[in-house]
Each structure stands twice: as C-alpha cells, then as structure tokens.
NUNUBA-669029 format. One record per residue (C-alpha): residue number from 1; residue in three letters; x, y, z. Coordinates in nm, 2 decimals, padded with zeros to 4 digits. Example, Ala and Ser with C-alpha at 12.3 -4.5 7.8 and 13.67 -1.06 7.14 Angstrom:
<atom num="1" residu="Ala" px="01.23" py="-00.45" pz="00.78"/>
<atom num="2" residu="Ser" px="01.37" py="-00.11" pz="00.71"/>
***
This chain:
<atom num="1" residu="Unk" px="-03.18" py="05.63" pz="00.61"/>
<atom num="2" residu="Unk" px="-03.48" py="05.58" pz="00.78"/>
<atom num="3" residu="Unk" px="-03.72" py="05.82" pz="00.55"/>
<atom num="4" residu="Unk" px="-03.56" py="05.69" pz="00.23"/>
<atom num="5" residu="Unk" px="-03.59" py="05.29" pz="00.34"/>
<atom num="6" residu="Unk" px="-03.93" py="05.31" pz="00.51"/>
<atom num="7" residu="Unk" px="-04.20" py="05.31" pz="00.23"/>
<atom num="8" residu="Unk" px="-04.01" py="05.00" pz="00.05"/>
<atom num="9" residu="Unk" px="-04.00" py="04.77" pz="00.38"/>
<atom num="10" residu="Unk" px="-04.33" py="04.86" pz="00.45"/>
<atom num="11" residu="Unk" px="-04.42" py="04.82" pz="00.04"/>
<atom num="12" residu="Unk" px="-04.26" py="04.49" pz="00.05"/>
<atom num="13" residu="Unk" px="-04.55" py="04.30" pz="00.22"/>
<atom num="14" residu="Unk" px="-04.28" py="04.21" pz="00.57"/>
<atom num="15" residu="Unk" px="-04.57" py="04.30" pz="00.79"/>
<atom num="16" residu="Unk" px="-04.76" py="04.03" pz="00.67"/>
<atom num="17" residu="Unk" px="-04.55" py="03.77" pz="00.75"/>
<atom num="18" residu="Unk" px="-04.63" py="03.52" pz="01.03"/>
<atom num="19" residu="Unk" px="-04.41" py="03.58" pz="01.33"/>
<atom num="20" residu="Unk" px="-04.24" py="03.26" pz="01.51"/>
<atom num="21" residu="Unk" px="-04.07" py="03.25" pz="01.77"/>
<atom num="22" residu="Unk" px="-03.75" py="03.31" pz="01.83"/>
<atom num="23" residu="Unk" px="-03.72" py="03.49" pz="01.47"/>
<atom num="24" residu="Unk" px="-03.62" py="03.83" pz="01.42"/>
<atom num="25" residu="Unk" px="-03.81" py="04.10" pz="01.53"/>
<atom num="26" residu="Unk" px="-03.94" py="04.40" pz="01.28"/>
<atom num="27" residu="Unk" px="-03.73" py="04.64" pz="01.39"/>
<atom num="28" residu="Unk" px="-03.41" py="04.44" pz="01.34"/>
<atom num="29" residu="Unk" px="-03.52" py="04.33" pz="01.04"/>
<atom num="30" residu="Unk" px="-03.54" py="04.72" pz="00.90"/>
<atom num="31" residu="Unk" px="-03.27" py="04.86" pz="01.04"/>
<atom num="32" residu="Unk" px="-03.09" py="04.52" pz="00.85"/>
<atom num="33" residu="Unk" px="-03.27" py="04.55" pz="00.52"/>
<atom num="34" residu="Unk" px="-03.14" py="04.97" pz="00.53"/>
<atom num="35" residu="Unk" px="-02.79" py="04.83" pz="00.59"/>
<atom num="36" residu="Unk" px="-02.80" py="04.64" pz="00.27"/>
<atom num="37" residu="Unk" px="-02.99" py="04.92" pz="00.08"/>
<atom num="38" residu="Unk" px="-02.78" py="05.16" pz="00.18"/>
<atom num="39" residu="Unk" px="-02.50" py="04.95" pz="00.08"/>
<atom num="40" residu="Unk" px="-02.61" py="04.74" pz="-00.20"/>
<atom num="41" residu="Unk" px="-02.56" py="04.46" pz="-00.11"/>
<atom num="42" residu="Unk" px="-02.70" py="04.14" pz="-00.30"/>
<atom num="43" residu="Unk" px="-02.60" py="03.83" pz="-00.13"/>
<atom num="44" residu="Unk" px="-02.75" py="03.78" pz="00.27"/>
<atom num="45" residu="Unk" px="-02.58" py="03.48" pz="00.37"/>
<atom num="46" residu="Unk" px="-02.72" py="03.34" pz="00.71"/>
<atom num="47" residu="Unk" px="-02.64" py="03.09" pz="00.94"/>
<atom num="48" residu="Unk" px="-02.87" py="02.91" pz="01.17"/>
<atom num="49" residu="Unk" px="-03.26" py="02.93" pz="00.97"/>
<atom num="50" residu="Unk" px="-03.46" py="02.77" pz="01.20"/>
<atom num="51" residu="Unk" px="-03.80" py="02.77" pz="01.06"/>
<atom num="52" residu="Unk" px="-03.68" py="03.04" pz="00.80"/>
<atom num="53" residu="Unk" px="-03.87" py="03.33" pz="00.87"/>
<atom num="54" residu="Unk" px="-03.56" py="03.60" pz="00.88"/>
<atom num="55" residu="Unk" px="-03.43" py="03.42" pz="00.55"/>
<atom num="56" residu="Unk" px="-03.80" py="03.51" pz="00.41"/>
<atom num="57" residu="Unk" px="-03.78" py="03.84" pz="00.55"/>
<atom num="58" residu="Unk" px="-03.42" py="03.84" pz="00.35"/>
<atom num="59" residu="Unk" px="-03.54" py="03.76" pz="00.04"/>
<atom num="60" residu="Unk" px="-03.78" py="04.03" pz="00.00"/>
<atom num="61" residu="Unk" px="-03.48" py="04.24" pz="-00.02"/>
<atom num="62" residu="Unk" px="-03.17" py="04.04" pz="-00.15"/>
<atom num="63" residu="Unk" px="-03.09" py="03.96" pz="-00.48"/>
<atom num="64" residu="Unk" px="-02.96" py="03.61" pz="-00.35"/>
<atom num="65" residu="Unk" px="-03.01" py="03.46" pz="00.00"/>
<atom num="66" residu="Unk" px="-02.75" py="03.19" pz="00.08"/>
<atom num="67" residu="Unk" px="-02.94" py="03.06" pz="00.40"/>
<atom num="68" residu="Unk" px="-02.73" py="02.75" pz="00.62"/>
<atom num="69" residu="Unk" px="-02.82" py="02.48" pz="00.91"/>
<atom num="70" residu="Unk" px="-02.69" py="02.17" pz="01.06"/>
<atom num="71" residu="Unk" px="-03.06" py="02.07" pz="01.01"/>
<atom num="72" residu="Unk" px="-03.32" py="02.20" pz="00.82"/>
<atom num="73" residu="Unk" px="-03.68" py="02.21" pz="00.89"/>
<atom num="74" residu="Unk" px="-03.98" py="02.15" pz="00.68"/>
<atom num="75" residu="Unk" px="-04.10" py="02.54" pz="00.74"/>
<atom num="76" residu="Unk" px="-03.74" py="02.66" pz="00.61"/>
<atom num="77" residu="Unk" px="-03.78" py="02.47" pz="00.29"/>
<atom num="78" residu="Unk" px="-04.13" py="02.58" pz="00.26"/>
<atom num="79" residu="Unk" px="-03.97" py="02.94" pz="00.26"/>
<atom num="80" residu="Unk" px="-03.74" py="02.87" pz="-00.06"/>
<atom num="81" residu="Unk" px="-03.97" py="02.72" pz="-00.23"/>
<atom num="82" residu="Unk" px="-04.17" py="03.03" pz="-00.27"/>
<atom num="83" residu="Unk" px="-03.88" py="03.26" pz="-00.26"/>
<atom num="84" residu="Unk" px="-03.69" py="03.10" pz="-00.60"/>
<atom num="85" residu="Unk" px="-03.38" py="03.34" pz="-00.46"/>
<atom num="86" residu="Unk" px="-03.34" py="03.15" pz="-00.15"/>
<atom num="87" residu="Unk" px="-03.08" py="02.89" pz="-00.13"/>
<atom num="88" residu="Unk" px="-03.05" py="02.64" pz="00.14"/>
<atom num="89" residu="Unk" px="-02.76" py="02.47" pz="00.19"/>
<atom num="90" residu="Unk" px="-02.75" py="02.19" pz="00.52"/>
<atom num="91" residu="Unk" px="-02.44" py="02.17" pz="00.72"/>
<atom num="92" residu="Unk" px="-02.17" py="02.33" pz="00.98"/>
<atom num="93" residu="Unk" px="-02.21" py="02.72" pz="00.81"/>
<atom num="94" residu="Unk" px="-01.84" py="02.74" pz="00.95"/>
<atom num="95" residu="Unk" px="-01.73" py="02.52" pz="00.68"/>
<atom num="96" residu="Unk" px="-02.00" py="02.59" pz="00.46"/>
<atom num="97" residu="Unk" px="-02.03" py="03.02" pz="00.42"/>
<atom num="98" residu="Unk" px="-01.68" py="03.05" pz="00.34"/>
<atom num="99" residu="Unk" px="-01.72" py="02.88" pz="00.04"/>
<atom num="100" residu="Unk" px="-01.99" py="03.12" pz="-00.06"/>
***
C-alpha cells in the first residue's frame, strides 16, 4: 500500500499546504488517503472542520468531501471555495452526516 500510494500523495501538492494547529498531521493524512485509495472510496464525510485544513487535505483525494461544524470559520469556507468538491454543511454532524 505504501509503494503504490506514495508518489500520488506526494504528486498531489499536500506538502505544500499550510499546517494549523491542531489539524491533522502528514502521516495520518497518508495512511487515510491509502485507506480510501485502496478502497475507493468517493465521499469523505467529516465532522468537526475547524479551520479546514484536513477537509483540504480531503479534497485532493475525494471525489466529494461532505465536511460538517456547529460553526464554521472563515478559513474553512476559504477551503471550499477553492476546492469546488468540498461541501460544507453547519450544524450538529450527529443529525446532519446521517442524512448524507
């Protein structure tokens, strides 16, 4: 998993993303984005964004990114604006993901 998933997250420009805190580290975000290669998977749906820097690290590599908070903030909706598969949706995500 690791040889065949390594070239595209490094490809995908990830390591040139700002890093915030309290976001998700590098290596959690690869061993992540392999899950959902391996997989196939095309939706990420994520609760709690914060400032949105795992759901851009998410939409380098999902189809769709359903991304949930109680509150968003400005960065977050900076992120889907330049990520047109990025969805943000503001609210519990108990009540909200399982209607996605």
């Amino acid at each position: 998993l690791f040889r065949s998933f390594i070239r595209p997250f490094v490809a995908s420009g990830v390591y040139d993303l700002p890093m915030t805190e309290n976001s998700v580290f590098f290596s959690e975000a690869f061993a992540f984005a392999s899950f959902c290669h391996l997989h196939q998977v095309d939706l990420v749906a994520e609760s709690g964004v914060y400032k949105g820097a795992s759901t851009e690290i998410w939409s380098l590599f999902a189809k769709e990114v359903a991304a949930v908070d109680i509150s968003l903030t400005q960065e977050a909706e900076q992120v889907a604006e330049r990520h047109p598969n990025v969805k943000l949706y503001t609210g519990d995500g108990r009540n909200l993901l399982p209607e996605l």
